[in-house]
Steps between C-alpha positions, in 0.01 A plus 500: 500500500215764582578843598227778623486800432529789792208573649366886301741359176338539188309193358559398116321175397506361129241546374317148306483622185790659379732446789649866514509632865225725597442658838188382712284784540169524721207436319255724683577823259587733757801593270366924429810525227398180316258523191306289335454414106271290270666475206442740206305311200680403252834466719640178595724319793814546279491860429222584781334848478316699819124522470261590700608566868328321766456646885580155698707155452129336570293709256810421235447149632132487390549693187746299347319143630200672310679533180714276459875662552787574694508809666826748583661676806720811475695675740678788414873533603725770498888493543657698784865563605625436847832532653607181717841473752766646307333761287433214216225585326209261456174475266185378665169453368179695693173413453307792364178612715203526311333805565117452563252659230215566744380848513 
């Protein structure tokens, strides 16, 4: 039996190598609160440490084709209380804006 999805539901897919659900997310970039890693030398997948921070998904694309590695994305969450119906409290997660370092 198939079932769909509403139309504006969120999309999870597993993914082909490990088989954990992920959610599909555009490919273009145009995320401003998600950040780009290479990985710092010396670090490795299973205990994976930040290095240096790259502007775009398609420079971090290039760079780690050029070298030989993975690279990382990080988005910063904070949690934040909200009161639903009855007065039951509720903990959500926010995404935290990154604040832009041009002068």
């Amino acid at each position: 039996m198939e079932t769909k999805a509403p139309v504006g539901a969120v999309e999870s897919v597993a993914t082909s190598l490990g088989g954990a659900n992920t959610r599909r997310r555009r490919r273009n970039g145009s995320d401003p609160n998600l950040r780009y890693f290479l990985p710092k030398p010396g670090s490795s997948p299973a205990k994976p440490e930040l290095g240096q921070e790259i502007s775009s998904e398609g420079e971090a694309l290039i760079e780690a084709f050029k070298s030989g590695q993975q690279f990382y994305t990080l988005t910063a969450w904070k949690a934040a209380p909200e009161v639903v119906g009855g007065g039951n409290p509720v903990i959500l997660k926010q995404v935290v804006v990154q604040k832009s370092t041009q002068s």
